[in-house]
N, C-alpha and C positions, 0 to 999 in steps of 0.2 A: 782385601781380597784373599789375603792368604789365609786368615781362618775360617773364613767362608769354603776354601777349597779343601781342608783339611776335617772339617769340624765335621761333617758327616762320616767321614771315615774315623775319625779315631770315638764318636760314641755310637754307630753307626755296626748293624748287623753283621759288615762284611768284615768286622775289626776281628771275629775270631777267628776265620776262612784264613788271613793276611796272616794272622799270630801263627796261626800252622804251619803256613806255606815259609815264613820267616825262623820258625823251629826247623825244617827242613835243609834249610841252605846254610843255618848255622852249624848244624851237625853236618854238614858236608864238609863243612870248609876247613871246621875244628879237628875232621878226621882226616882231611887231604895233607895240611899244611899243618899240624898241629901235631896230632898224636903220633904220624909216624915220625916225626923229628925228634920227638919225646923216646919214642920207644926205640930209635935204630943203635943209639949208643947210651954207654952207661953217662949217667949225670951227676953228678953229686945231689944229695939230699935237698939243697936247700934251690937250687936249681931247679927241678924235676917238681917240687912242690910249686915253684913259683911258674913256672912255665902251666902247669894245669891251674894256677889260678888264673892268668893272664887268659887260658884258652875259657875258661869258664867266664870272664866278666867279658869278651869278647860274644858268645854264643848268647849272652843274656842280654844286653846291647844291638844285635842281628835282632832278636825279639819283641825290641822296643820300638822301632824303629819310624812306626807308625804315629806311637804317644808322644814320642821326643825327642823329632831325628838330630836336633842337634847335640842332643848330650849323650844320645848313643853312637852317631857320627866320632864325636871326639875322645869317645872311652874305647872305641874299637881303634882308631887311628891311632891312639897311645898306647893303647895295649900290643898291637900290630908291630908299632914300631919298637916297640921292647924287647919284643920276642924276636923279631928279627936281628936287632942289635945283636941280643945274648944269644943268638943261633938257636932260639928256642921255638920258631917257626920260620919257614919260608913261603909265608903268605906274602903275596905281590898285590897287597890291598885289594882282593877280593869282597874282604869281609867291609872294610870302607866305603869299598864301592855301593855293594848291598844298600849300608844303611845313608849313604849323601845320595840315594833316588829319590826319597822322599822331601829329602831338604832342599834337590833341587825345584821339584815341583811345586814347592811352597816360596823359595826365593831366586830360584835360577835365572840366570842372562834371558831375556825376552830379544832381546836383539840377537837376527839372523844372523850377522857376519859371524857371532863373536862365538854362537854353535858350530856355523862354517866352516870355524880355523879350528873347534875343535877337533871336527869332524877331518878334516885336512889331518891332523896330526895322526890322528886315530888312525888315518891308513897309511900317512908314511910310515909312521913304526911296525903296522902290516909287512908294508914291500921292506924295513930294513930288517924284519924278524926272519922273512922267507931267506935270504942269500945270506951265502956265509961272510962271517965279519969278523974283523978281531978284535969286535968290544969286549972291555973287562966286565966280567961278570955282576961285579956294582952295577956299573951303568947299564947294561940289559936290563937287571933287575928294576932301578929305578922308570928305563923307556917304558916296562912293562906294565909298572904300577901305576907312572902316570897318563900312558893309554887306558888302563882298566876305569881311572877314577873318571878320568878326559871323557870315556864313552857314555856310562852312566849320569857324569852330570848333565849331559847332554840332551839324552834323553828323557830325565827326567825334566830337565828344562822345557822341551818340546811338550810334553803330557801338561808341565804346569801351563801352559800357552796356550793349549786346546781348552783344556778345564775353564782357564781364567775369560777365554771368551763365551763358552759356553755358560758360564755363571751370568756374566754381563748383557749375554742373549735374552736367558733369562730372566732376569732382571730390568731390561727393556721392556719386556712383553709385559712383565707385573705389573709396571707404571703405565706403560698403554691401557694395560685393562683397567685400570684404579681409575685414570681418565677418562676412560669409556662411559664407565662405571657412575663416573660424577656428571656426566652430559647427561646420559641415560634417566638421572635423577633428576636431573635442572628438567629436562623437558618434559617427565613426568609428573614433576611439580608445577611449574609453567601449565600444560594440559587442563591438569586437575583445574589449580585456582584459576587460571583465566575462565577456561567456562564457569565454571561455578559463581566468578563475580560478574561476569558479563550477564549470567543469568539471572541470579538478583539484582542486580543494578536496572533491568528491565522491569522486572515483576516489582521492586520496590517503588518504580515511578509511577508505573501503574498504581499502586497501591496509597500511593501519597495524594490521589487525587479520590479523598476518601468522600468530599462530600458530591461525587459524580455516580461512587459504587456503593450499592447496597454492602450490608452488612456481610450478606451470605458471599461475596464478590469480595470482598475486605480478607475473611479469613480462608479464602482458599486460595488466595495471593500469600497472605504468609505462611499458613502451612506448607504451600510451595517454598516461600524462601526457606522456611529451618527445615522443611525434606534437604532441599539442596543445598543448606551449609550443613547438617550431619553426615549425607555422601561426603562431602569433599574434604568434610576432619578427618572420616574415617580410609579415606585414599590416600591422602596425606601420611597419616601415619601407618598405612602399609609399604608406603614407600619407602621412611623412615627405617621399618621395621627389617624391609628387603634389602637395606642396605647394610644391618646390623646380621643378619642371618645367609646372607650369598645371594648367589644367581638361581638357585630352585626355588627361594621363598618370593624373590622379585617374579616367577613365573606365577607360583599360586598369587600372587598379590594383582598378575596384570588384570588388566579388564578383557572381557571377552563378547564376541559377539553378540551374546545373549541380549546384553546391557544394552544396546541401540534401541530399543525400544523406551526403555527410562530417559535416557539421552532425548529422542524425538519429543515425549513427553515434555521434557522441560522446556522444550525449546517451542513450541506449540504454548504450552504455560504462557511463558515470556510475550508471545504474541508472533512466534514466527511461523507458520503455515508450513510445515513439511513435507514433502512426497518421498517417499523412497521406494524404489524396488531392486532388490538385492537378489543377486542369483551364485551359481557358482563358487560357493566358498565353504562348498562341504570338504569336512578332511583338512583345514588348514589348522596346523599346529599353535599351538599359544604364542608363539612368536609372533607369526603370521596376522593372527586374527588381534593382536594387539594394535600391531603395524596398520593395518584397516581400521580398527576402532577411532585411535589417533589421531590420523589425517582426517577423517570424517568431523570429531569431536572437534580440531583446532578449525575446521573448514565452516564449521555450523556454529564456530562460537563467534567466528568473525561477520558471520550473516546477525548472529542475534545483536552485536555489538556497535558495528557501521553499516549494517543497514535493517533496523530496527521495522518488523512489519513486513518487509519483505519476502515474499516466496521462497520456500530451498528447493531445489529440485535434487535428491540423491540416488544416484544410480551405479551400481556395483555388478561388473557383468565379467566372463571369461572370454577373452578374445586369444584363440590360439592360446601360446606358453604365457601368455598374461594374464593376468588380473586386472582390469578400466576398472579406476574409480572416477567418477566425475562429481561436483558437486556445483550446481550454477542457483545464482540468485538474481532476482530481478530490483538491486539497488541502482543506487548510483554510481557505480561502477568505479574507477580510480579516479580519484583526487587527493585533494592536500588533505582530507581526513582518513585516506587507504593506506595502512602502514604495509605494503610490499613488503617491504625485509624487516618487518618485526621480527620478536623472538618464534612467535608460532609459527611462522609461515618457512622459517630455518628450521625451527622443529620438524619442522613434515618435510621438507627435503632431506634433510639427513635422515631422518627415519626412511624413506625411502632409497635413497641412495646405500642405505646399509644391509638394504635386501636386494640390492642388485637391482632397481628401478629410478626412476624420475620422476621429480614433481615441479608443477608447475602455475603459477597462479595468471590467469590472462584475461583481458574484456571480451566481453561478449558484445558480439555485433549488432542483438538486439537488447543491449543495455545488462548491467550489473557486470560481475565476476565470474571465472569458470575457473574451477580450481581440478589441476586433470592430473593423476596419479595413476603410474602404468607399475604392477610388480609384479615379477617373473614369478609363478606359480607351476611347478609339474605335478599334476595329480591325474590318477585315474578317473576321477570324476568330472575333469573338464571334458569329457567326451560326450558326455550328457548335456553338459552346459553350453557348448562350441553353438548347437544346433538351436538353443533355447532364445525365441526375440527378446529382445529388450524396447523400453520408450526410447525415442528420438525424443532430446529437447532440445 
């Protein structure tokens, strides 16, 4: 986690903002506690040299502090403590403090007490700096530096605790969506090939019974079938491809309303007699009109599948902030060959449930399935649609 917290800042745009604002404070500190101790008395040569080299690898250090706070951390603290040693600054680790912010944010205490007691310390030496006292000037010095460094690590501790959760945040959410991401696909692969073999798996029975059909009834059964295995290689591998290129190319790749006609089509092919009347679903976004496609396509693939011949009745209408889908058929209604919680029929719940709706598959009172899907739709155009009948089935 710590290069993770770091790695955007040190290759990261704000690295030359930070280099600035870190030249700034170096030349502060180097002119507060540095230069005038240099210049208020004479020095001998080799002193005076060695004291502006010490303020120089100290200011360069304050500089770095971003790319390598531990080894500008510990060139400022030796530097620091030398100059003070040789009275050649009275820096009260300022310039340490500076540069152990960053190194607390990358390794500082994560546990609250142990910031608490610094924080504690930090203001006792407040209340003992305020009243007079007859500590010797050592120890002043040292309370003072180790409140300086005591506060900074502190807080840089606290910013690393913020960062490291908000990395982690993030990084929840990535794996949420990656998951999302991989359901999203299973059930648009699910969709795709269920119908598509549900659909040939009908048309080919039909088809197998070659010496009942004329010739001309032979090949517009399989032009059917390789129509509908070429849709669903080429679905397939858009999905594929939406998964290689993000969430805008999985939008261009969804199906759209349009497509329910080829849909009815094949399912009619198949042998299943469909009605639909579809209203109110002007203005629905590709999300939207995916979400409708879907539940319709898993709802009519299980009429072509477990109740072969069958009636579909489909009806898509605006009730108030909703969108009714209904889709009823006149099979057999449940039994031990009605897969209830197959994978499609979770398909279309969670795709509903992810728009904010319900779905739901039930019998019908005068025999077969009703499969009832309600999603919250706000558009302007339901105002038109509110007032428009619909069939009763």
């Amino acid at each position: 986690m710590a290069s993770a917290v770091h790695q955007p800042v040190r290759e990261g745009p704000h690295l030359v903002a930070l280099t600035a604002l870190d030249g700034v404070a170096a030349v502060v500190v180097v002119l507060i506690f540095w230069v005038t101790r240099l210049l208020e008395a004479p020095l001998p040569p080799f002193e005076f040299v060695l004291g502006w080299v010490l303020a120089g690898l100290c200011a360069a250090a304050m500089m770095l502090r971003w790319r390598s706070p531990m080894v500008a951390t510990v060139v400022v603290l030796i530097a620091t403590v030398a100059g003070v040693t040789l009275e050649l600054s009275a820096d009260p680790l300022f310039g340490v403090a500076w540069t152990i912010y960053p190194l607390a944010v990358e390794h500082g205490f994560r546990r609250g007490w142990v910031r608490l007691s610094l924080f504690l310390f930090v203001i006792a030496f407040a209340v003992l700096a305020s009243v007079p006292t007859r500590l010797d000037p050592v120890a002043s010095y040292l309370l003072l530096s180790l409140a300086v460094v005591a506060c900074s690590w502190t807080l840089g501790s606290g910013t690393g605790e913020r960062v490291e959760i908000a990395a982690r945040a993030a990084q929840e959410h990535a794996e949420r969506m990656a998951v999302e991401r991989q359901l999203e696909a299973a059930r648009e692969i699910h969709d795709v090939v269920a119908n598509t073999l549900g659909t040939i798996g009908v048309e080919a029975a039909v088809a197998a019974h070659v010496e009942r059909s004329s010739k001309a009834e032979l090949r517009v059964s399989l032009n059917e079938i390789a129509s509908a295995s070429r849709d669903a290689l080429a679905q397939v591998r858009q999905v594929v491809a939406s998964l290689r290129a993000g969430e805008a190319a999985a939008l261009r790749a969804a199906p759209t309303l349009a497509e329910l006609d080829a849909l009815f089509h094949r399912a009619r092919a198949a042998g299943t007699p469909v009605t639909a009347q579809i209203s109110g679903t002007e203005g629905l976004n590709d999300v939207e009109q995916m979400t409708v496609f879907r539940i319709i396509q898993e709802a009519l693939t299980n009429v072509v599948r477990h109740a072969p011949g069958s009636p579909c009745y489909i009806d898509v209408r605006c009730a108030g902030d909703w969108l009714m889908i209904t889709i009823d058929d006149d099979g057999p209604g449940m039994n031990s060959t009605t897969p209830l919680r197959g994978h499609g029929i979770v398909g279309m719940q969670e795709r509903a449930e992810f728009m904010g709706g319900t779905c739901a598959v039930v019998a019908r009172k005068q025999g077969g399935l009703r499969v009832r899907a309600e999603l919250p739709f706000f558009r302007a155009a339901q105002l038109d649609e509110r007032s428009r009948p619909g069939v009763q089935l």
